[in-house]
C-alpha angles and dihedrals in degrees: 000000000000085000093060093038081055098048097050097047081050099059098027091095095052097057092041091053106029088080107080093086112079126187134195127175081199139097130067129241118224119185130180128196107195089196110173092243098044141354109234118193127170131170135194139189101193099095131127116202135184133208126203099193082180098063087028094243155148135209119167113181110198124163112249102218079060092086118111145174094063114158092232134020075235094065093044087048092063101042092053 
């Protein structure tokens, strides 16, 4: 009895702090450059983010060549 008790007690405070980081593998970017010459927007889904509610921080990771919706392949060339 006195082992489980132990071990309990032992990973209690694992489970009750191991929740302050938070992920999602949900959400979308949208960005827009209103340049004189064009507007140029793009927009992409495929982004992972993390949330340290702990340290009270942020970190999102997106690859860049996911971006769509530009108005020329030129634009998206550049870009990329």
């Amino acid at each position: 009895m006195n082992k489980v008790l132990s071990l309990i007690l032992l990973f209690t405070p694992a489970i009750c702090f191991g929740q302050s980081v938070f992920q999602t593998n949900q959400g979308s970017v949208k960005f827009t450059s209103d340049a004189p010459l064009e507007m140029i927007q793009a927009q992409t889904t495929k982004i992972k983010g993390l949330l340290n509610t702990t340290e009270r921080s942020f970190a999102f990771l997106l690859p860049m060549s996911s971006f769509e919706g530009f108005n020329s392949k030129l634009q998206q060339t550049h870009f990329n």
